[in-house]
LOTI-287421 format. One record per residue (C-alpha): residue number from 1; residue in one letter; y negated, x negated, z negated. Coordinates in steps of 0.2 Angstrom, whole numbers, m for minus. Example, Ala and Ser with C-alpha at 12.3 -4.5 7.8 and 13.67 -1.06 7.14 Angstrom:
<rs>
+------+------+-------+-------+-------+
! resi ! resn !     v !     u !     w !
+------+------+-------+-------+-------+
!    1 !    a !    22 !   m62 !   m39 !
!    2 !    s !     5 !   m68 !   m36 !
+------+------+-------+-------+-------+
</rs>
This chain:
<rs>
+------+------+-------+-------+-------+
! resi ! resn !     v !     u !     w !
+------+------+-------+-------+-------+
!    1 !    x !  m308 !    30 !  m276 !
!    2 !    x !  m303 !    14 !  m266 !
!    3 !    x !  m287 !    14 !  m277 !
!    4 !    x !  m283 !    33 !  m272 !
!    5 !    x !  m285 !    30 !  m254 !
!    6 !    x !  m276 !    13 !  m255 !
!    7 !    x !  m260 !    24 !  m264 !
!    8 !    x !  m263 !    38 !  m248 !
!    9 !    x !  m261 !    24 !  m235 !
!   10 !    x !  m246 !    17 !  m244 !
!   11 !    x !  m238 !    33 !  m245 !
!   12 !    x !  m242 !    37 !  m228 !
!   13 !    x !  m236 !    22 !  m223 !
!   14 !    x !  m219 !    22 !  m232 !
!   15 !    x !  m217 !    42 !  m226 !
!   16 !    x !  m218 !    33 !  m208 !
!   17 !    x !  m206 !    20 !  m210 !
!   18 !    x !  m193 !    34 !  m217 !
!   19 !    x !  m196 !    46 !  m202 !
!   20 !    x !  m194 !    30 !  m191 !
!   21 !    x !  m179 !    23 !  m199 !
!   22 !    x !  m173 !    41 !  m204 !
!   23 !    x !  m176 !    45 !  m183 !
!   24 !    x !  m167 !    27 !  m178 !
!   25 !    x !  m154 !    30 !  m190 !
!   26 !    x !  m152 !    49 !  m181 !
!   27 !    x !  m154 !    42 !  m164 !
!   28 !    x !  m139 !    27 !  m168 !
!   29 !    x !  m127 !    41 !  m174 !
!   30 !    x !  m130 !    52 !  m159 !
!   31 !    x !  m126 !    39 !  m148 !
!   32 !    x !  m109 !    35 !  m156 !
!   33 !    x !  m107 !    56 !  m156 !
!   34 !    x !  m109 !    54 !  m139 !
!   35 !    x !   m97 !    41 !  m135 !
!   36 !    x !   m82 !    50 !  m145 !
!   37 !    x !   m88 !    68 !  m136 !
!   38 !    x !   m82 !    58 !  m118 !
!   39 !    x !   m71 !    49 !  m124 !
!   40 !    x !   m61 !    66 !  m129 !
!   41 !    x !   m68 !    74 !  m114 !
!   42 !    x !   m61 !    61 !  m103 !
!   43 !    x !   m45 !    65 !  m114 !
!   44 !    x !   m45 !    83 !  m112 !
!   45 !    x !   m50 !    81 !   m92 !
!   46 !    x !   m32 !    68 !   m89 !
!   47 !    x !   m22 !    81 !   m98 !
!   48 !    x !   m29 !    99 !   m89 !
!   49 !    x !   m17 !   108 !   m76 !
!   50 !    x !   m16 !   104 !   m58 !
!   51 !    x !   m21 !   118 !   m43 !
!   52 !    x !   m12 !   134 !   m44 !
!   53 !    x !     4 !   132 !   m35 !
!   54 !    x !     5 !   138 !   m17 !
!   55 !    x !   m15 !   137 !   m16 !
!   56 !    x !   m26 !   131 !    m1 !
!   57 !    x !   m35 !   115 !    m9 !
!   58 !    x !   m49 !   101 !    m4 !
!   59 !    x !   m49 !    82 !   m12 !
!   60 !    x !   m60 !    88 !   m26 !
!   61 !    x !   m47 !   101 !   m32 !
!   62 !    x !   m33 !    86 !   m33 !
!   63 !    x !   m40 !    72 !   m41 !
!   64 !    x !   m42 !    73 !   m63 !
!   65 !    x !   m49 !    55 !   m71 !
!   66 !    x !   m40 !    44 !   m78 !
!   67 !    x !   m37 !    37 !   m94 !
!   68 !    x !   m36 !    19 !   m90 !
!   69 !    x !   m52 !    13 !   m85 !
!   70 !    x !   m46 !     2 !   m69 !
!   71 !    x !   m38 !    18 !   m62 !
!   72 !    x !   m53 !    30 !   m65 !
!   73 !    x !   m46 !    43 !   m55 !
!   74 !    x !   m27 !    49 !   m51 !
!   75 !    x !   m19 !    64 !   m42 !
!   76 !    x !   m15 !    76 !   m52 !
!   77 !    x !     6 !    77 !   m59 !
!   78 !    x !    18 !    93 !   m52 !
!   79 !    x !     6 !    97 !   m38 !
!   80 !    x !    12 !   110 !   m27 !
!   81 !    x !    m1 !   115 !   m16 !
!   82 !    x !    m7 !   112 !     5 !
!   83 !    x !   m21 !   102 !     6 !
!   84 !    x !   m29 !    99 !    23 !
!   85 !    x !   m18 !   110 !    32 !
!   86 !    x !    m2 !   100 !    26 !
!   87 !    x !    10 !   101 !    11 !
!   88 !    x !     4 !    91 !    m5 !
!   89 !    x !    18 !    88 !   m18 !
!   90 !    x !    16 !    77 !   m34 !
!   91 !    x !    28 !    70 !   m44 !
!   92 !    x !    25 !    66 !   m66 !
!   93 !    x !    17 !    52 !   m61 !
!   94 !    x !     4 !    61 !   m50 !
!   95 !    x !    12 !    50 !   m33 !
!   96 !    x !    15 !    60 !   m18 !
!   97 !    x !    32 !    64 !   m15 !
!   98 !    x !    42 !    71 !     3 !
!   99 !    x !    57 !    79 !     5 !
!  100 !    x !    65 !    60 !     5 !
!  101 !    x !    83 !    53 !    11 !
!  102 !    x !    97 !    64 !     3 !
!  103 !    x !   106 !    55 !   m12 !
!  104 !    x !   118 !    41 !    m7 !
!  105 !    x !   129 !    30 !   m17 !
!  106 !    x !   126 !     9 !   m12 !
!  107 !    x !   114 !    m3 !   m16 !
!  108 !    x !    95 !     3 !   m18 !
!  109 !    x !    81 !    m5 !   m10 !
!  110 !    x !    67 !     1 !   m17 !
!  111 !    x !    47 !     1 !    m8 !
!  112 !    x !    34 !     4 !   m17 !
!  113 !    x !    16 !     7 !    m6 !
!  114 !    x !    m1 !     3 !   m13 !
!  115 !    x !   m15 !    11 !    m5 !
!  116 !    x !   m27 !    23 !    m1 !
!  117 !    x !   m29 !    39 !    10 !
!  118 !    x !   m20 !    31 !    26 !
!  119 !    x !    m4 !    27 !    18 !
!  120 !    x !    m8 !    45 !     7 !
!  121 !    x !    m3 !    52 !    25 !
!  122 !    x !   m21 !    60 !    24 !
!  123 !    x !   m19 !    76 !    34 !
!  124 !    x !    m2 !    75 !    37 !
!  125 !    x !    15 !    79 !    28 !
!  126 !    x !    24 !    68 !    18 !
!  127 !    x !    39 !    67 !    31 !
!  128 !    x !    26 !    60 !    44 !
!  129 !    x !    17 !    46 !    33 !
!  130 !    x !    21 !    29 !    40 !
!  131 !    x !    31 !    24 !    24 !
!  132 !    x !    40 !    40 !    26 !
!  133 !    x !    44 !    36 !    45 !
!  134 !    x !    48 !    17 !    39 !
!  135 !    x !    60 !    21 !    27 !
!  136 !    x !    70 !    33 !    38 !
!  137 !    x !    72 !    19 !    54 !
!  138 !    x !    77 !     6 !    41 !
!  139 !    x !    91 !    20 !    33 !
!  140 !    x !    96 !    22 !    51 !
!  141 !    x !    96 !     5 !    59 !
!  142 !    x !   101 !    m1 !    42 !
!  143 !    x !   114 !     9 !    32 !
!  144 !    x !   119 !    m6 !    23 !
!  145 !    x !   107 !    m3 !     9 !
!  146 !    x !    97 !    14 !     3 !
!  147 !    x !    81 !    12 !     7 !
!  148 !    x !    69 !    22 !    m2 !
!  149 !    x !    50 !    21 !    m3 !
!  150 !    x !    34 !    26 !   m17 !
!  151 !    x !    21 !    33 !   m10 !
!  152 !    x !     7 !    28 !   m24 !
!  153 !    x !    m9 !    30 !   m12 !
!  154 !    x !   m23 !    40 !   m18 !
!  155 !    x !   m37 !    44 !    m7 !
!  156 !    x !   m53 !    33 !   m11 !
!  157 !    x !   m44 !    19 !   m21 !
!  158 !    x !   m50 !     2 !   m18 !
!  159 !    x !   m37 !   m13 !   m21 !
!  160 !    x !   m40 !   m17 !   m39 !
!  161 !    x !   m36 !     3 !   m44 !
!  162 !    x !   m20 !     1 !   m32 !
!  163 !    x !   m13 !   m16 !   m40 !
!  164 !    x !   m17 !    m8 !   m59 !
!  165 !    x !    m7 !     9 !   m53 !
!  166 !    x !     6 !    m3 !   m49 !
!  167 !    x !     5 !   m13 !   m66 !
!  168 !    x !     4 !     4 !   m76 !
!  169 !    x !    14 !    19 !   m69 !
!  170 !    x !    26 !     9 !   m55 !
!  171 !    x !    36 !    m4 !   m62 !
!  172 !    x !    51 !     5 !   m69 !
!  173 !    x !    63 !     2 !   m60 !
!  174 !    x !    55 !   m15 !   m50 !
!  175 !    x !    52 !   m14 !   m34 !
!  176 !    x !    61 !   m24 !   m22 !
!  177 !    x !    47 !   m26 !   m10 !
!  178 !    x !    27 !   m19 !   m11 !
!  179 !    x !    19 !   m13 !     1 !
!  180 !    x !    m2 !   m15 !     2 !
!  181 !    x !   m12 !    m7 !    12 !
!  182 !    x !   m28 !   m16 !    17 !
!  183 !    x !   m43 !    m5 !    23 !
!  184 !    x !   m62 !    m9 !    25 !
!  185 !    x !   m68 !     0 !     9 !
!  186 !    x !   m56 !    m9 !    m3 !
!  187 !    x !   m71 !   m21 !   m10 !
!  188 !    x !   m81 !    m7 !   m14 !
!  189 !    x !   m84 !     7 !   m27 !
!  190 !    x !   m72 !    22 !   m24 !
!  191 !    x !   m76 !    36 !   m17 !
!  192 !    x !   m77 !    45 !   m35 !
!  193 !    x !   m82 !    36 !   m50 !
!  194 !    x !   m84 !    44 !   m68 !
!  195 !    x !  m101 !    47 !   m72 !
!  196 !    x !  m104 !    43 !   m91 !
!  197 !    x !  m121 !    44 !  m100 !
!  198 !    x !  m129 !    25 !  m102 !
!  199 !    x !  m125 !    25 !  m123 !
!  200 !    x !  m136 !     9 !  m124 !
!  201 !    x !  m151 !    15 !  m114 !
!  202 !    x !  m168 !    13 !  m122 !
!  203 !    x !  m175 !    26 !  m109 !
!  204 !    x !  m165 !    40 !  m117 !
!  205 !    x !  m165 !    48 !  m132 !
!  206 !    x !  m147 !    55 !  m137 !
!  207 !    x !  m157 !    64 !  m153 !
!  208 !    x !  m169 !    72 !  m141 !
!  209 !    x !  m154 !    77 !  m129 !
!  210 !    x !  m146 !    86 !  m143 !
!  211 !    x !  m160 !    95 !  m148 !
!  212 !    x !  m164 !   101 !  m129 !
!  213 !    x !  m145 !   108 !  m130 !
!  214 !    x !  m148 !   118 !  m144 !
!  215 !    x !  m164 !   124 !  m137 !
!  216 !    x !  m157 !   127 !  m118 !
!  217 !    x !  m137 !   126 !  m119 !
!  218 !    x !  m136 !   130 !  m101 !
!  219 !    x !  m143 !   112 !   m96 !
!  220 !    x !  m131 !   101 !  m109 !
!  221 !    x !  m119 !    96 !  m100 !
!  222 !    x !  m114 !    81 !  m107 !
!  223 !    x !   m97 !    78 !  m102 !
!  224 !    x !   m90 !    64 !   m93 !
!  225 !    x !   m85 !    70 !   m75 !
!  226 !    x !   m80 !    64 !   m58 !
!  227 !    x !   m93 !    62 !   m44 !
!  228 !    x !   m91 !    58 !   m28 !
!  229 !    x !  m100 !    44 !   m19 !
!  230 !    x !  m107 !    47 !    m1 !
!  231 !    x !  m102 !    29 !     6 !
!  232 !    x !  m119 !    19 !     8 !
!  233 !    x !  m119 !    22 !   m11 !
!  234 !    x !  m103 !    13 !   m12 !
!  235 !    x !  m108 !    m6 !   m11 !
!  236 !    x !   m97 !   m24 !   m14 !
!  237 !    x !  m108 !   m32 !   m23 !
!  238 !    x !  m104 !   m32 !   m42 !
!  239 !    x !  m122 !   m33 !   m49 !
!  240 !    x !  m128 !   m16 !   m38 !
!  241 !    x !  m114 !    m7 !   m50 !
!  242 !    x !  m112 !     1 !   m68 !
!  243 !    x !  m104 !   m14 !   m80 !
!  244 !    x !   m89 !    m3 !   m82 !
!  245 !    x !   m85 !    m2 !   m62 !
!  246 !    x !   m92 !   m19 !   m59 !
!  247 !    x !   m70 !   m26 !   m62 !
!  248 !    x !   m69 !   m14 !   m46 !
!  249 !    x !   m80 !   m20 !   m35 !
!  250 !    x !   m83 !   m38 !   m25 !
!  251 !    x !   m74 !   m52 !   m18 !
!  252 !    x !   m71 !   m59 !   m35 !
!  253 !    x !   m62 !   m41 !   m40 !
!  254 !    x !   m54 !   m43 !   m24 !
!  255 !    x !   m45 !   m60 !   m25 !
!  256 !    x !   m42 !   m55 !   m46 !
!  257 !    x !   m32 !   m42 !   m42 !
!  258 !    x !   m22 !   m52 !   m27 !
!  259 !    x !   m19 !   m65 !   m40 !
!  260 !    x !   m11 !   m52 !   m52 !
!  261 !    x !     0 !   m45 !   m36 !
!  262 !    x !     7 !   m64 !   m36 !
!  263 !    x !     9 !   m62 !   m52 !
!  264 !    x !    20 !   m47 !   m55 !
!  265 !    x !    27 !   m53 !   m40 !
!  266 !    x !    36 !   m67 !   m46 !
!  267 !    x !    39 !   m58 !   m63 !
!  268 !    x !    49 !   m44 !   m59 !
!  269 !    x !    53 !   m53 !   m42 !
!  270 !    x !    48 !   m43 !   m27 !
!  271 !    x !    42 !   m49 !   m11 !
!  272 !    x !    22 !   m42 !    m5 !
!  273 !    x !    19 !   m38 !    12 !
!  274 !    x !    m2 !   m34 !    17 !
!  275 !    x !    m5 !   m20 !    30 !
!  276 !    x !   m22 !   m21 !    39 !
!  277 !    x !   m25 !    m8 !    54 !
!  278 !    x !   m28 !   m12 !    67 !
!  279 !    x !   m34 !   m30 !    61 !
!  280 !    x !   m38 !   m40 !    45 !
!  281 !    x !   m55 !   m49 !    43 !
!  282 !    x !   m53 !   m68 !    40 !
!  283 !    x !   m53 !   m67 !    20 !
!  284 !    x !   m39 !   m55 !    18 !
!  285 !    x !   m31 !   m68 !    31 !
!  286 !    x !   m34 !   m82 !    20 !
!  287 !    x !   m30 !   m73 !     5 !
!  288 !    x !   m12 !   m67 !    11 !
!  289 !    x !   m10 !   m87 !    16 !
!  290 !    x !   m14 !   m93 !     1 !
!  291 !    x !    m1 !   m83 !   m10 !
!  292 !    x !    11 !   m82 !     1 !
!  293 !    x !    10 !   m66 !     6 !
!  294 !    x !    18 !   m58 !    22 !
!  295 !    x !     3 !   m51 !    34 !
!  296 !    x !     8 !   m39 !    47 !
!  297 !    x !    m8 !   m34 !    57 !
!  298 !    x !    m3 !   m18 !    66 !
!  299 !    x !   m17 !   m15 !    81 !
!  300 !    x !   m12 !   m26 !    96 !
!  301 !    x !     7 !   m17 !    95 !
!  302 !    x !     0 !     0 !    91 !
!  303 !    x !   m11 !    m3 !   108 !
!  304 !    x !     3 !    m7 !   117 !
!  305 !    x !    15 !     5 !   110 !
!  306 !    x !     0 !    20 !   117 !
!  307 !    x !    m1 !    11 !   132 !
!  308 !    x !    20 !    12 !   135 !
!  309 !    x !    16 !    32 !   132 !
!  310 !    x !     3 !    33 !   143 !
!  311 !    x !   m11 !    36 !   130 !
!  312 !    x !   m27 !    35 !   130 !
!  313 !    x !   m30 !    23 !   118 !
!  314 !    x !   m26 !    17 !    98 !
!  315 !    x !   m40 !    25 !    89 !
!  316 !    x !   m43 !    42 !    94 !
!  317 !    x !   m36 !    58 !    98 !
!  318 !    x !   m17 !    61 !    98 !
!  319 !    x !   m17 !    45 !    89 !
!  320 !    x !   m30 !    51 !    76 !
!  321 !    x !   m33 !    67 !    67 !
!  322 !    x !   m50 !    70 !    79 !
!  323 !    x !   m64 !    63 !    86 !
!  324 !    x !   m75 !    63 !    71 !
!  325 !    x !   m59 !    59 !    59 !
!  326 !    x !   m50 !    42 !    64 !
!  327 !    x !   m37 !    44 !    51 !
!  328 !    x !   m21 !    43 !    61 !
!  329 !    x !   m13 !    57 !    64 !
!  330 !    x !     8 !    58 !    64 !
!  331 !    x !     9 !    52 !    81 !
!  332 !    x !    m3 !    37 !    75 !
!  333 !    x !     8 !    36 !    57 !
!  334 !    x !    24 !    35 !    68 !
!  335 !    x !    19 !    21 !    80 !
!  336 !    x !    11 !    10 !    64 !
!  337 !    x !    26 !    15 !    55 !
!  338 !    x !    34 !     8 !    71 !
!  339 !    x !    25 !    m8 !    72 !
!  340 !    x !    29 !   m13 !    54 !
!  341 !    x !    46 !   m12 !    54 !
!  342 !    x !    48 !   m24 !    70 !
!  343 !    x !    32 !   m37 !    59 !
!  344 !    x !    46 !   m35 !    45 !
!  345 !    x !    62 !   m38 !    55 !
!  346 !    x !    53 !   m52 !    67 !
!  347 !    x !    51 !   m63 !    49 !
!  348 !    x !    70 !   m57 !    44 !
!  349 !    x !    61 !   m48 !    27 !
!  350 !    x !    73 !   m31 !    30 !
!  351 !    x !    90 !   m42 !    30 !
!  352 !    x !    85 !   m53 !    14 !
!  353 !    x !    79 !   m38 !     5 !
!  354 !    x !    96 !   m29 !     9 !
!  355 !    x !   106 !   m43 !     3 !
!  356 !    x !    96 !   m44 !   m14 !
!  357 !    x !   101 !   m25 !   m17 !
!  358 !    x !   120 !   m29 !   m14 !
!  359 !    x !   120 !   m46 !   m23 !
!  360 !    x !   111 !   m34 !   m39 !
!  361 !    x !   124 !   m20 !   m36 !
!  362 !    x !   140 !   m36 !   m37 !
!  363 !    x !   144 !   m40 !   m55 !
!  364 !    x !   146 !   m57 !   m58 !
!  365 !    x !   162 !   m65 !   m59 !
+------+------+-------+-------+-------+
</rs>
């Protein structure tokens, strides 16, 4: 008898350690299932088609995620669309494009901008961006040179994702000069991030997930997907963040991506000017300084160019969009746009730059 029930508990035993193993085993191979699901759902979301042409559209509608992992997000390519009241056109490369100087043979000097919504021109047209109105005073006052400019902000980057567009979709042909824009959120997670499932969590069960689809397939959605962050969930601290997002995020993040700037920067030799408006905090100061880099801080001459006008002040209404949105509005892109070009011309940057473009356009004796 004590022989028969030994047996039992052996078999019972053994029919545990299968289930268990069987179930780990199970468990193990939804999660890698899961992985490759997002991973061509990711795919499938970079490649799906933009708004319909011609349609009314809000930030949502233009942004699709993107395939390289220090981008996550990106406008979406052959936009034609009005967003915020104002035309939105996209070029292949998903970068906001304007109506631009006309076609003109002579040496090309060539501005890339990295940024986000401000240099975007959120809420205004393409024509009225500050890089827009840059470009067109320096084809006035310099017709020397062509100057043309690309406009890679997207709304919600934060510097690392601007320095990697630049690496990845904006080197071809170099840049003779890059533009960055520095703006208070640019240590923090962007405004969307791509929510994926946590494949190494032990308090989830991928197995279990998959049964619950097939018992209710209205609540398996299990697809990777942009989300957006309402700011106070948007911190600097790398540690309060996902791994994959903690690159993004931080003063380390920060000063890495600086450092690769520098780095293509004397690769493909193009000079870097920083944009902080109105003002840079010390760090960005010290950053710029230590790599060289030009900083124009634009607040003290946008103040005064108001004043000149007879405005009421920098930072709100005609200069921004309205009180509760302190974006700048054209008027505010036009006296920024302003203010640049005389930082650029005070350290001699426009005349070197125009030089370079006719020295590349000389052949060599």
């Amino acid at each position: 008898m004590a022989d028969r029930e030994r047996h039992l508990a052996r078999s019972i035993l053994l029919g545990l350690v299968s289930l268990l193993v069987t179930t780990a085993g199970l468990e193990v191979a939804f999660r890698v299932l899961a992985f490759r699901s997002d991973e061509r759902a990711l795919f499938a979301a970079s490649q799906s088609e933009p708004p319909e042409p011609g349609s009314s559209v809000r930030l949502g509608h233009i942004l699709r995620p993107s395939l390289d992992p220090k981008i996550v997000f990106e406008l979406f390519p052959r936009m034609s669309v009005t967003f915020l009241g104002a035309p939105l056109v996209s070029d292949e490369r998903g970068f906001r494009v304007g109506p631009g100087p006309a076609l003109a043979d002579g040496p090309q000097v060539r501005i890339v901008g990295l940024g986000d919504s401000v240099m975007f021109g959120w809420g205004v047209g393409a024509p009225d961006c500050y890089l827009s109105v840059l470009v067109d005073e320096l084809n006035r006052t310099r017709p020397d040179a062509v100057w043309t400019a690309l406009n890679t902000a997207v709304p919600g980057y934060n510097t690392v994702m601007e320095v990697r567009t630049l690496a990845a979709k904006a080197l071809d042909p170099p840049p003779h000069l890059v533009l960055l824009n520095f703006v208070g959120n640019d240590l923090r997670l962007p405004n969307f991030v791509l929510r994926r499932r946590r494949y190494l969590s032990p308090g989830r069960s991928f197995l279990l997930d998959f049964v619950r689809s097939r018992l209710r397939p209205d609540e398996g959605d299990l697809s990777p997907r942009l989300a957006y962050l309402p700011r106070q969930e948007r911190p600097t601290e790398a540690d309060r963040v996902p791994p994959h997002f903690r690159e993004l995020v931080g003063p380390e993040a920060f000063q890495g991506a600086l450092d690769e700037l520098a780095s293509l920067a004397a690769l493909h030799r193009f000079e870097v000017v920083m944009l902080a408006h109105p003002e840079a905090p010390a760090f960005v100061r010290e950053a710029a300084a230590a790599r060289e880099f030009v900083l124009v801080e634009t607040g003290s001459r946008v103040r005064e160019l108001a004043v000149a006008r007879g405005l009421p002040g920098a930072w709100e209404p005609p200069l921004a969009l309205t009180a509760a949105d302190p974006h700048p509005s054209a008027l505010g892109h036009e006296l920024i746009g302003q203010a640049l070009l005389e930082a650029l011309e005070a350290v001699g940057l426009p005349a070197r730059l125009a030089e370079q473009a006719v020295n590349e356009r000389t052949p060599s004796p």
